[in-house]
N, C-alpha and C positions, 0 to 999 in steps of 0.2 A: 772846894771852897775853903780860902785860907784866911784864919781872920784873926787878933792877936790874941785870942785865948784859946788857940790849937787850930786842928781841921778836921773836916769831914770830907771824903770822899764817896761821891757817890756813883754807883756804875748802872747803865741798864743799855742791852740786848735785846733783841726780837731773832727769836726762832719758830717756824711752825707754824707762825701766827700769835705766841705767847711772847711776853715782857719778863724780863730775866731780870730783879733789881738785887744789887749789894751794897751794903752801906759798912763804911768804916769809919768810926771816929778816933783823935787821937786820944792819948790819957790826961794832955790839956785840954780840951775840948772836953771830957767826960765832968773830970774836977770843978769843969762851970756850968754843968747840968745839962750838957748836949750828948745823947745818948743812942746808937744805933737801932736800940728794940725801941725803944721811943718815936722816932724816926719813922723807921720800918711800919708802924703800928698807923701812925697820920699820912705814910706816902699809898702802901699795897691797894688800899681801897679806892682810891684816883683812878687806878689801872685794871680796877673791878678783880682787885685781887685779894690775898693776904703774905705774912707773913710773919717769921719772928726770931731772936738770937738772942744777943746778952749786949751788953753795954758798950762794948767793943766791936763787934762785927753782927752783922745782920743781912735775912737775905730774906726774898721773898717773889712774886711773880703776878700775874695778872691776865686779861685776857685781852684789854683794849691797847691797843697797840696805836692806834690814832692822839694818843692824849698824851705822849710823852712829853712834848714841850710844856704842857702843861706841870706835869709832874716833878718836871726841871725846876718852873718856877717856885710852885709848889714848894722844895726843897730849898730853895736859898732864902725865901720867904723864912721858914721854921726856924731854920741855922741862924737867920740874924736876928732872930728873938732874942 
């Protein structure tokens, strides 16, 4: 997600039956309060998960694999706050 105060990238996977999520934000993005553990902390539980990291990179995981569109939106929702 690119927007003129940096970006955020976000990733997720399904293995096993489990959601693999990674979040990166840039260091423009950071400096305007958009935050990966931040992130991370408002998406993992969507996916009946958890997670956590530092400001810059962030990862975490889940169990409901059904809800990722959701979680998509979820995400760009937060970002454009």
């Amino acid at each position: 997600m690119l927007h003129d105060f940096g970006y955020c990238i976000i990733l997720t996977g399904v293995k096993d039956n489990k959601v693999a999520l990674l979040v990166y934000c840039s260091v423009l993005a950071i400096q305007h309060g958009v935050k990966a553990c931040n992130l991370i902390k408002e998406l993992a539980p969507i996916i009946c998960g958890k997670g956590g990291g530092n400001s810059e990179i962030a990862q975490g995981g889940g169990t409901n694999i059904s809800i990722i569109p959701e979680l998509l939106k979820a995400a760009e929702e937060l970002v454009a706050k």
